[in-house]
Structure formats: structure tokens, C-alpha cells
Backbone as CSV, one residue per row, in Angstrom:
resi,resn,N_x,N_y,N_z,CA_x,CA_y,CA_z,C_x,C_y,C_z
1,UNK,-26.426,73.904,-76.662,-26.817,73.225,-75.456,-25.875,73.632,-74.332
2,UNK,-26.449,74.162,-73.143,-25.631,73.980,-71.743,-24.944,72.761,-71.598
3,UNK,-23.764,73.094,-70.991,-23.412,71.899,-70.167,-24.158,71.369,-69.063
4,UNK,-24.163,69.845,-69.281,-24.335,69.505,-68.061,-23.968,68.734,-66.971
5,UNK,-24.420,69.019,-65.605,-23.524,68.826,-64.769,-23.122,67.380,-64.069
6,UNK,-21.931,67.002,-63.892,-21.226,65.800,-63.886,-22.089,65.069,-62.812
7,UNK,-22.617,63.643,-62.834,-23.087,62.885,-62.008,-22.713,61.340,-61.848
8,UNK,-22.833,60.383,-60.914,-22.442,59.483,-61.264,-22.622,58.580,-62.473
9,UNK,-22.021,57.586,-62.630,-21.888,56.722,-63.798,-23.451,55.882,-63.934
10,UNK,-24.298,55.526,-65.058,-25.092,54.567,-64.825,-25.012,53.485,-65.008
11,UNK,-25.825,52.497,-64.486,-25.006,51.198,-64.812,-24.885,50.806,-65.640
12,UNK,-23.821,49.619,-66.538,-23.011,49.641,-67.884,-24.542,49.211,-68.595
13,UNK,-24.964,48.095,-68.018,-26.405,47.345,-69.016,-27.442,48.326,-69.066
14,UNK,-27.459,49.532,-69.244,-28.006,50.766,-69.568,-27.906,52.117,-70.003
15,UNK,-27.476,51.414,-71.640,-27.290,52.204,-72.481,-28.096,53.044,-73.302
16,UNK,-28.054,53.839,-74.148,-28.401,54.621,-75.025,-28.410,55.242,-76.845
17,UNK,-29.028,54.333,-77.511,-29.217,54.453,-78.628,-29.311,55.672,-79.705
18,UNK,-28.725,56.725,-80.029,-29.030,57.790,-80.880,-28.725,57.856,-82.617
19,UNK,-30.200,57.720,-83.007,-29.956,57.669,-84.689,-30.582,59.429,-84.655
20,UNK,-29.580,59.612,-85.808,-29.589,61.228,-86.396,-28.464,61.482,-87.677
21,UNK,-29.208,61.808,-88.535,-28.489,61.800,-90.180,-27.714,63.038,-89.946
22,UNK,-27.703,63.649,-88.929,-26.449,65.181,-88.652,-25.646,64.785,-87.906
23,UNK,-24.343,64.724,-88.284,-23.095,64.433,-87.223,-22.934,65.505,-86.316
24,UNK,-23.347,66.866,-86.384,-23.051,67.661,-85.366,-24.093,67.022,-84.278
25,UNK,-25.359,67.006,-84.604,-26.214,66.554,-83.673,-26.136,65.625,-82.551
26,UNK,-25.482,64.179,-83.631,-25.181,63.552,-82.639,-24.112,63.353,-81.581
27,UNK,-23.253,64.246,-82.412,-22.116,64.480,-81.447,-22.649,65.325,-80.236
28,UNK,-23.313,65.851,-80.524,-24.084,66.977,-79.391,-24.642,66.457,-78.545
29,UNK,-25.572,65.838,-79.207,-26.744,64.377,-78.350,-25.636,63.872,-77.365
30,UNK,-24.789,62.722,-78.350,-23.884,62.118,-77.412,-22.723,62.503,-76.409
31,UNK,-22.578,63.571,-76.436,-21.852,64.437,-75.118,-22.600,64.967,-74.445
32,UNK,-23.578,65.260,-74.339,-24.854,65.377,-72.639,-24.970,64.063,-72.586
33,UNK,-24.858,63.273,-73.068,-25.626,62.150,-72.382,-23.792,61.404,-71.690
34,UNK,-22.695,61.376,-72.487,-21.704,60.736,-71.818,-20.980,61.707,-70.610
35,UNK,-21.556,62.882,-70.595,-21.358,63.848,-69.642,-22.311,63.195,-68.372
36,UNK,-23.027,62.470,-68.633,-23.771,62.802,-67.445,-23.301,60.950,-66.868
37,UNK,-22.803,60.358,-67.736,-22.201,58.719,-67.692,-23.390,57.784,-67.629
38,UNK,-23.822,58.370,-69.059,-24.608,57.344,-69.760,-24.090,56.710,-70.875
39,UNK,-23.561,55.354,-70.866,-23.070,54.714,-72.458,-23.934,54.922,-73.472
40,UNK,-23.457,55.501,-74.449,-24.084,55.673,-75.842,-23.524,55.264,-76.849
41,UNK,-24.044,55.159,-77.822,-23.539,54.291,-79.399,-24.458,55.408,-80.469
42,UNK,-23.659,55.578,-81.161,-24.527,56.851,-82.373,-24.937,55.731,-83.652
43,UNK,-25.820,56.550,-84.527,-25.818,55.754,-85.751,-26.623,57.321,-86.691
44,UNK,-25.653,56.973,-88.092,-25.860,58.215,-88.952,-27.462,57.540,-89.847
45,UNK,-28.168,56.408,-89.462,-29.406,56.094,-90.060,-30.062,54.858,-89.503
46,UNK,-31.177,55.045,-90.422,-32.194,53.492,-89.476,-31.669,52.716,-90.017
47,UNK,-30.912,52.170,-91.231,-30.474,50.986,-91.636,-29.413,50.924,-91.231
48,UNK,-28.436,51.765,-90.734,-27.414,51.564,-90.178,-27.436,51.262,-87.911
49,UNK,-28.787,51.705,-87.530,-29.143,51.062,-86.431,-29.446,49.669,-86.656
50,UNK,-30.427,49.594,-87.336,-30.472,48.020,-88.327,-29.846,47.035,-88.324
51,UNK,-28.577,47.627,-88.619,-27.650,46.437,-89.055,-26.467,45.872,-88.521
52,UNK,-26.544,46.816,-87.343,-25.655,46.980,-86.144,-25.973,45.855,-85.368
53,UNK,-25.222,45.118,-84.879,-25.069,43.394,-84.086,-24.737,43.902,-82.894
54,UNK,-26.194,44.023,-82.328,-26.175,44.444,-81.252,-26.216,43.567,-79.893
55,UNK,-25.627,43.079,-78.637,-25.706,42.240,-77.819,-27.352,41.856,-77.247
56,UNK,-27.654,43.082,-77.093,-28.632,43.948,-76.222,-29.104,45.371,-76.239
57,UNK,-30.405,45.000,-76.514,-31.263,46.351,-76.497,-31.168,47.648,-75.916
58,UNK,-30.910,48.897,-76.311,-30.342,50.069,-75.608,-31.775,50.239,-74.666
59,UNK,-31.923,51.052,-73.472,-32.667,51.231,-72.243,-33.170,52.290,-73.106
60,UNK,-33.181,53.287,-73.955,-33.579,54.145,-74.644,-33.241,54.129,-75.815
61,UNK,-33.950,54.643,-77.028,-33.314,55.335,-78.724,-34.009,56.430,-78.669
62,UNK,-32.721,57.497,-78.801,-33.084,58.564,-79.031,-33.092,58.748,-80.954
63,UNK,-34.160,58.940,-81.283,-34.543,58.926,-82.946,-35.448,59.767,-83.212
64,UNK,-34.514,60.631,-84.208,-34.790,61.570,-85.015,-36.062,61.292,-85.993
65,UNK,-37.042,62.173,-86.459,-38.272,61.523,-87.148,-37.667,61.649,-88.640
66,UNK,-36.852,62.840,-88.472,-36.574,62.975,-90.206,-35.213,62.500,-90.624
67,UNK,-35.179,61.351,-91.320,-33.769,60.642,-91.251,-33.529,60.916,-93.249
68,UNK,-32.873,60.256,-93.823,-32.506,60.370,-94.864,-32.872,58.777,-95.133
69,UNK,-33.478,58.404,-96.061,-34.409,56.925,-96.236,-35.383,56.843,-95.550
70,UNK,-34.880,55.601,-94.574,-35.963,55.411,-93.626,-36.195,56.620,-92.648
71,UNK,-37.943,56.587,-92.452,-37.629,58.020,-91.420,-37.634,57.023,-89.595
72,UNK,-37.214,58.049,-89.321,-37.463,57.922,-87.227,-38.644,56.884,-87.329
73,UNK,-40.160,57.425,-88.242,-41.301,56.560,-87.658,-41.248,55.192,-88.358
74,UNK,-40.744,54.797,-89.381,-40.655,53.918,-90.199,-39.603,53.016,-89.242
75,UNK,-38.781,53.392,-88.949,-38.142,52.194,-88.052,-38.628,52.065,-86.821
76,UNK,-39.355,53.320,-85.958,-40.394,52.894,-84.958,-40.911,51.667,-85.611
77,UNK,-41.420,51.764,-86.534,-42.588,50.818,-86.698,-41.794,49.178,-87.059
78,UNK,-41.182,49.527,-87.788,-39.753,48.028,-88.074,-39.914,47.295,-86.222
79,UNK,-39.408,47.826,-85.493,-38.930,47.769,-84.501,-40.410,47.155,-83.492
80,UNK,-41.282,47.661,-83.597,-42.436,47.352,-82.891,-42.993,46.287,-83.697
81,UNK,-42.976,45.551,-84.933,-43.088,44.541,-86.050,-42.750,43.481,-85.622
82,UNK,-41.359,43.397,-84.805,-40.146,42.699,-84.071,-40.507,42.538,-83.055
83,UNK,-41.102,42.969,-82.606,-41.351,42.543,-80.967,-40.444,43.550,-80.178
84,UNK,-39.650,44.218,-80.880,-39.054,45.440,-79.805,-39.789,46.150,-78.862
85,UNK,-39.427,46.089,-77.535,-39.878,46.829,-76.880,-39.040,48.310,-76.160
86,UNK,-38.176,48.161,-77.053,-37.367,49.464,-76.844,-37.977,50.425,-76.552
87,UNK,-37.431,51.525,-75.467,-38.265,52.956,-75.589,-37.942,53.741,-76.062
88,UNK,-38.775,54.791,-76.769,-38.167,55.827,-77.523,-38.313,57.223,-77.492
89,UNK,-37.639,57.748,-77.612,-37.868,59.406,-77.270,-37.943,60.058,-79.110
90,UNK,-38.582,60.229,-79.553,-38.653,61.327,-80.858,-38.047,62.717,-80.598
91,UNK,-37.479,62.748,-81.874,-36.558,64.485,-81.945,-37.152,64.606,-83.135
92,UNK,-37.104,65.990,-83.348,-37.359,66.662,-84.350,-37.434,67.896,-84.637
93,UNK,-37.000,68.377,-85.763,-36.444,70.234,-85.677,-37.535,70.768,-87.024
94,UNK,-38.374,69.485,-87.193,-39.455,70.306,-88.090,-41.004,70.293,-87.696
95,UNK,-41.279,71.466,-88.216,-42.580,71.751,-87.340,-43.678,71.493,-88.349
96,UNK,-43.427,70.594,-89.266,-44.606,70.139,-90.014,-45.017,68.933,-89.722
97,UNK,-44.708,68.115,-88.804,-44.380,66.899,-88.208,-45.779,67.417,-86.869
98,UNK,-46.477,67.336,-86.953,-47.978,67.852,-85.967,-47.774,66.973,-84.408
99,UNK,-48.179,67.859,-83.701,-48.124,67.665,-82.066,-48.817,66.485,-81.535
100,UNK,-49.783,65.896,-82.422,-50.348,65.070,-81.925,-49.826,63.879,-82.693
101,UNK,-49.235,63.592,-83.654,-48.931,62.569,-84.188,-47.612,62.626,-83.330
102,UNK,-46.691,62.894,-82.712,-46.230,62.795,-81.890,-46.059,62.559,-80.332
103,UNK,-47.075,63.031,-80.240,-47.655,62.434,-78.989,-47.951,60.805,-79.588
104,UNK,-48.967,60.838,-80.332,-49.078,59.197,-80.230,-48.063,58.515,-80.793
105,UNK,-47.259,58.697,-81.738,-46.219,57.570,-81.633,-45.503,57.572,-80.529
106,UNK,-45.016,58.409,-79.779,-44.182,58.388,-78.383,-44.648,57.685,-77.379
107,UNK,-45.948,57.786,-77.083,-46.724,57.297,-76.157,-46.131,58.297,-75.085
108,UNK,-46.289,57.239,-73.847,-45.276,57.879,-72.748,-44.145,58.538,-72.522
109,UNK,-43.410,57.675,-73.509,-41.610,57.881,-73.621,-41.603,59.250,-73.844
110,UNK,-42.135,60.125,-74.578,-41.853,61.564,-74.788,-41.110,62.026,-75.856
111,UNK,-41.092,62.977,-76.501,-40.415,63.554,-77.673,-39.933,65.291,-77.083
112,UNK,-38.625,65.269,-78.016,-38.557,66.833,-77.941,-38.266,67.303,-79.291
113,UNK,-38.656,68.615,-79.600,-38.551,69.485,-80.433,-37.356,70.005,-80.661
114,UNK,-36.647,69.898,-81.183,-35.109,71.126,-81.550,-35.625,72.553,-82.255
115,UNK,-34.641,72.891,-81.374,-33.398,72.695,-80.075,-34.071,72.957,-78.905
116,UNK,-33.477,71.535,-78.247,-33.865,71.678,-76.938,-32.448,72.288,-76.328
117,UNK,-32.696,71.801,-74.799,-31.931,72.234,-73.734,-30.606,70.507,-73.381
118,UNK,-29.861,70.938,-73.327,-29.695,69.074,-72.610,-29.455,68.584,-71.592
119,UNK,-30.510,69.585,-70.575,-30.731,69.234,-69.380,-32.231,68.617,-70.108
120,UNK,-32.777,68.898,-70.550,-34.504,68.171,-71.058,-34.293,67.307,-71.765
121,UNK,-33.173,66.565,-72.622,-32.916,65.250,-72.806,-32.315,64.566,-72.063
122,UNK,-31.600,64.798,-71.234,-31.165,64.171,-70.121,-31.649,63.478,-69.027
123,UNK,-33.039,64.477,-68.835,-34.302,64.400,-67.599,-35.385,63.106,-68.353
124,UNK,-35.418,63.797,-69.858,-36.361,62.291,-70.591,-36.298,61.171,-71.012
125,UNK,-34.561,61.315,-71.172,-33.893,59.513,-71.215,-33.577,58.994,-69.968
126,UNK,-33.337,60.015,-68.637,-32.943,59.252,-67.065,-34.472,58.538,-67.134
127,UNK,-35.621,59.384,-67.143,-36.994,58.768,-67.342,-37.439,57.403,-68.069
128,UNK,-37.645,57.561,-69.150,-37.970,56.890,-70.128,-36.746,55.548,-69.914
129,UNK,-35.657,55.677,-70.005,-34.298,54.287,-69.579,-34.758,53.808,-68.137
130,UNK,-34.827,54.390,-67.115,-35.584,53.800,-65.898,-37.075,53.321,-65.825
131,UNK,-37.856,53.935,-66.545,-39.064,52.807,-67.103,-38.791,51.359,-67.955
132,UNK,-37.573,51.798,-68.890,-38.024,51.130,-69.374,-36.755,48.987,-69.111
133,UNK,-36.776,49.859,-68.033,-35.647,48.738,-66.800,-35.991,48.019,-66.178
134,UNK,-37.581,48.489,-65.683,-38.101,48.155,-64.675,-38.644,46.734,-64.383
């Protein structure tokens, strides 16, 4: 991933959620996004987003579809069960995972494919976190 380029801070009550069973990933994930001064919180799985005592709902989750247990869509679905209205962006680096079943679980919020760019996660969580503020 490019760097990207330094901007102001966003505000603190708009944070950023990233589950991904690869620590490089999320370390990756989570430095474009604290580069750009977005608060983020990582988690290495859905039961470990789960179980996390959280104050308040992140403005985005960035979630991986292919997790180790639960997958990305399986806690989509936990989460929408709940009354979550969290928004979510889907990742995913496998291409057996079909274009349109991605589209519809995303809805609006949007998904990207790995490897992206992290100027194009950056552009779809400023998006998707400002919708989902509103």
C-alpha cells in the first residue's frame, strides 16, 4: 500500500472497527487509516470483536469475509440479528467469494478486493463512517 497523505484528525466519536485473522493486514489496514487520524481498534476474529466491551459502536467495520471460525458474513449477520446498525465495508483476497454476493451483503457501504490501494480504503470508510453519522 502507498502512503497516505497526512490530514486532519477526525472526530474522536468516530472510530473504526477492523476484524482480519492476518496481523500483517491489520497492521496495514490500521496504519492508513491512523495515518490519515482515524481512531481504530483491530481484532484478530469475530468472536474476539464479539466480546470486546465496547462503549460505542465504531462509524465503520472494516471485515474481512474469510476469518478463521466465524466468517466476515456470519458476524454480518450476528450483528444485523442485534439490531446493529453498524456499517460495513467487506475485504477479501479470495476470488471464489462471487461479485454479486458481495454486492448484496455490502449494500451501499461497499467492499474491496485485495490488494487494494489505501487511498481506496480510506475514500470508502471517509464515505461509508460519514453516512453512517448522519
Amino acid at each position: 500500500m502507498k502512503p497516505v497523505q497526512r490530514i486532519p484528525p477526525e472526530p474522536q466519536n468516530r472510530w473504526v472497527a477492523i476484524v482480519d485473522d492476518d496481523p500483517s493486514v491489520r497492521s496495514a489496514l490500521a496504519r492508513v487509516l491512523r495515518t490519515a487520524g482515524i481512531p481504530v481498534e483491530t481484532y484478530a476474529s469475530a468472536h474476539e470483536y464479539l466480546s470486546a466491551s465496547l462503549d460505542r459502536d465504531p462509524a465503520c467495520l472494516v471485515l474481512d469475509v474469510h476469518l478463521g471460525g466465524m466468517t466476515g458474513f456470519d458476524l454480518h449477520d450476528r450483528l444485523l440479528a442485534s439490531g446493529s446498525a453498524v456499517a460495513v465495508v467487506f475485504i477479501t483476497a479470495h476470488d471464489e467469494v462471487p461479485t454479486d454476493e458481495l454486492e448484496r451483503r455490502a449494500g451501499p457501504d461497499g467492499y474491496l478486493r485485495k490488494p487494494f490501494d489505501g487511498d481506496q480504503l480510506l475514500a470508502l470508510v471517509r464515505r461509508v463512517a460519514h453516512t453512517s453519522t448522519q
